[in-house]
C-alpha positions, 0 to 999 in steps of 0.5 A: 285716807289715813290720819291720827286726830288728837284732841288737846287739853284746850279743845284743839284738833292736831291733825297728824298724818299716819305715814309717808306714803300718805302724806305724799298722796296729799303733796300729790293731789293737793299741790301747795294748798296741803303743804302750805295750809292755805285755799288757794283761789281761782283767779277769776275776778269777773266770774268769781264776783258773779258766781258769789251773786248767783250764790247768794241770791239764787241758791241760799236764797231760794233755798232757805225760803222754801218749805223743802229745807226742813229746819235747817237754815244754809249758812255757806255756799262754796264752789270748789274746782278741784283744790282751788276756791272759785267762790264762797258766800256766807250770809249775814247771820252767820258766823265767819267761817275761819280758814282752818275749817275752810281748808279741812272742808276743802280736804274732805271733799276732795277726799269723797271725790278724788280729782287728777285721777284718771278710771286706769289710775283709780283701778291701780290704786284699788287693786294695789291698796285693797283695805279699804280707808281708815280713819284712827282716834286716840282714845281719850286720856281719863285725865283730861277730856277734850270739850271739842268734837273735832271729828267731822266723820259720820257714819251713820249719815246718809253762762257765758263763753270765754277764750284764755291763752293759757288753754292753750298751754294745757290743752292736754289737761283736760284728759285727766280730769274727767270720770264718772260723776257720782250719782250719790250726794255726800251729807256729812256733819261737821263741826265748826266755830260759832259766834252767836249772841248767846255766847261762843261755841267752837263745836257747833254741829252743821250739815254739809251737803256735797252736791258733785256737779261734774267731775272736779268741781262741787257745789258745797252748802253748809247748813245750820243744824236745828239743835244749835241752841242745845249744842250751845249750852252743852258746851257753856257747861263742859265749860264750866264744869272742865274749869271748875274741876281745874281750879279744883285740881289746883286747890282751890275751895268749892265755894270759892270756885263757884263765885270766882267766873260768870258762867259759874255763878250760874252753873247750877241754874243752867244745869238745872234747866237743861237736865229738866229740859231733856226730861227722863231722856238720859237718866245718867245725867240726872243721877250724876247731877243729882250726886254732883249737887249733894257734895257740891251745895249740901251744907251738911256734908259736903264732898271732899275735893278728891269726890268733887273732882271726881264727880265734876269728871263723871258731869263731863263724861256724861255731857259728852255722852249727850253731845254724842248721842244728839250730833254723832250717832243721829242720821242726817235724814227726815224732816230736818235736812234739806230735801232730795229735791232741794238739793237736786234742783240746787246742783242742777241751777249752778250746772246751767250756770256753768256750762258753758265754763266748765271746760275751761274752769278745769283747765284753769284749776291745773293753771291757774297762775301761770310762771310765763308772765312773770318771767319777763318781769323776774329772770332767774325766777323758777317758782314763788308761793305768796300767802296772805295768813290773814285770810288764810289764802295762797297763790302760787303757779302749779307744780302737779305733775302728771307723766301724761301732760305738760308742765311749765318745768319742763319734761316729769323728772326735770320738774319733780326736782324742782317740786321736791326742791320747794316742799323740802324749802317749805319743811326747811322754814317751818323748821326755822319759824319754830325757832323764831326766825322770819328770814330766810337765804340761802343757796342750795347748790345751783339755786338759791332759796329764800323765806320771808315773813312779814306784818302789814297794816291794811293800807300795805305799809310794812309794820316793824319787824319783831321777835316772834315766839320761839316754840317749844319742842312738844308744841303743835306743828305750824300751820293752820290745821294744828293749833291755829299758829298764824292767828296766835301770832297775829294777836300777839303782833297785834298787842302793840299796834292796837290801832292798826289792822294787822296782816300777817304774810309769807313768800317763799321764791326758789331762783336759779344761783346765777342771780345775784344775791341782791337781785334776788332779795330787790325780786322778792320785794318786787314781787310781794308788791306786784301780788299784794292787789290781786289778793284783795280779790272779795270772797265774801 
């Protein structure tokens, strides 16, 4: 797997693909969820409802009150079926987990287990793509140094019986879907956003125990990770030694600066305690902390602004180097990750769960909404995508075309087509977003293509139509995974409806051109209705 990491100025992670033949493996693998940005569910109400109770109650639980789970606490438990989210559990004291992270989760699995690949296709691509994977970061500009470790890479790591019509349109599915099961289990760190009392920390370091159940489908258990205090602090004083060093920049008088924000009143104080903390464990920080104080507060001989720009950057590569030190470099292993045992006897209590729905969950993973039964409803319909940005999910009939199954396109080349002919829809609306349009008709040749995006309040009523932003040409990609663009234009929608729950969405629908313009437009909006309820469907 291949892909650039760019950390910004605001400690945001831009996600940038290296090539195109990469980005097609993705389109490939992941159907909508990559091109759109969004976690697909699957649709299960009963058994998602009940996969979400046996989470909380025996998995986080039983893990979180056993004596194998060292000091880490699970925060989250998801079973994924392939791409496609079959339930998550989040316990009380957790942070919500944000879309973004959730769908990059989603991704990294996928990538430690690859799914719709059979043992001959796996050999092909070993023998025709011989290097192994490569992962490239930018080194960091000596200018601006990004607070945020958005890197989730680490090394140095370590029942029930249920008959559904739709198995019946691919029954021939399910011989793409089966391999060899790992024996290993997959422990990464990972960082995610963090609400806690003491304060906000968007790089708070979690474990992420991937446990393979079978081929396809995974048992995926994030645990807190017992320095989450340290992790805490250390950001709260990049924080404010990254403000300082700009208000610096911009002019400003030392003394002023450090009077000017709450965390800077105590920036002294807080340094102090966790310099003292870490004792003689890291001497260049002590050093750099020492000669920070001697320009900063001396009264005799205070630093010019040019040494104390200098020294709070020498503050904020030292911080870094801690940070590194404590989450990066350290294995997850001994008394502090959860047991082999614990994570054993966790796997093995969702396969006697799922047994008995494991063939059919497969199968559901690949049809998961099906186009049969809304043809009746909408003629002329060949394929729709509905996004809820809110909750960062999607639905959307399948488009993964294998040349050794069936497809509700038709034969392979007829329906790669019409998958070609939605990605360069897709491409075509995030080009006209960009430039502030929520709007979208038009015909392309013998189809006709249309992009909606729209605000509603939590009861469904439409919200008034606005001017969203137009962004500049060096601005982050839009999507979930570059900058967050949904949930900045959710907060600046929402700066004028302060009393209502604002909800942001999206439908692309490609028709057949032989469908009158207003029907098509009267279809859409029949269909936003029709898949408003089914995406209440509770994960949390």
């Amino acid at each position: 797997m291949k892909c650039v990491l760019i950390a910004s100025d605001g400690a945001e992670v831009l996600f940038c693909w290296a090539d195109e033949e990469f980005e097609q493996n993705l389109q490939s693998r992941y159907d909508s969820t990559e091109e759109m940005q969004a976690v697909e569910r699957l649709i299960h109400p009963k058994l998602c409802e009940q996969c979400i109770e046996f989470l909380e109650k025996q998995i986080v639980c039983f893990i979180n009150s056993s004596s194998e789970r060292g000091t880490e606490e699970v925060l989250h438990a998801f079973i994924l079926v392939n791409t496609k989210l079959l339930a998550l559990f989040s316990s009380r004291n957790a942070s919500s987990l944000r879309p973004a992270d959730l769908l990059s989760l989603i991704l990294i699995v996928q990538d430690l287990y690859p799914s719709f690949r059979t043992k001959d296709q796996a050999t092909e691509e070993n023998e025709d793509n011989a290097p192994s994977d490569e992962y490239y970061t930018p080194d960091p500009s000596p200018n601006s140094r990004s607070l945020s470790a958005g890197s989730w890479m680490d090394d140095d790591s370590p029942a029930f019986s249920y008959v559904d019509p739709e198995i019946q349109i691919a029954e021939d599915s399910l011989k793409t879907l089966t391999g060899d099961l790992p024996q290993s289990t997959n422990t990464r760190r990972v960082f995610l956003d963090a609400s806690l009392k003491e304060g906000y920390c968007p790089m708070m370091p979690h474990s992420m125990y991937c446990l393979p159940l079978w081929p396809g489908i995974s048992l995926v258990l994030l645990a807190k990770f017992s320095g989450s205090g340290i992790a805490l602090s250390l950001y709260q004083l990049l924080d404010g030694f990254s403000m300082m060093e700009k208000k610096l920049k911009e002019g400003g008088e030392i003394h002023q600066i450090l009077r000017s924000h709450p965390i800077m009143t105590d920036l002294r104080q807080r340094t102090d305690r966790f310099v003292k903390n870490l004792g003689g464990r890291d001497l260049q920080l002590q050093n750099c902390w020492l000669d920070f104080k001697n320009k900063a507060f001396s009264r005799h001989e205070p630093g010019t602004p040019s040494e104390l720009i200098q020294a709070c950057s020498n503050m904020n590569r030292q911080l870094c180097c801690v940070y590194r030190q404590l989450f990066l470099v350290s294995p997850i292993s001994g008394t502090h990750a959860l047991s082999l045992n614990m994570q054993s006897r966790a796997r093995k209590l969702v396969q006697e769960k799922l047994m008995d729905w494991k063939e059919f969950l497969l199968v559901k993973s690949k049809r998961n909404v099906t186009m049969v039964n809304y043809l009746e409803d909408f003629p002329g319909l060949i394929h729709f995508i509905y996004v809820d940005r809110t909750v960062g999910q999607m639905v959307a009939p399948s488009i993964i075309i294998d040349s050794k199954s069936s497809t509700e396109l038709g034969n392979p080349v007829l329906a790669n087509f019409i998958k070609k002919k939605i990605w360069s829809l897709i491409g075509l609306s995030r080009r006209y977003l960009h430039k502030g349009y929520t709007t979208l008709t038009m015909r392309d040749g013998d189809y006709y293509c249309c992009y909606f995006l729209w605000f509603e309040n939590e009861a469904g009523e439409k919200l008034d139509v606005i001017e969203v932003p137009v962004l500049g040409d060096d601005s982050a990609p839009i999507g979930m995974l570059a900058g967050e663009y949904y949930r900045k234009l959710l907060r600046y929608y929402s700066k004028n409806h302060q009393t209502d729950l604002v909800k942001c969405y999206e439908l692309l629908t490609l028709h057949l051109g032989i469908v009158p313009p207003e029907f098509v437009i009267q279809q859409c909006h029949d269909l936003a209705r029709k898949l408003w309820e089914p995406s209440r469907i509770p994960l949390l």
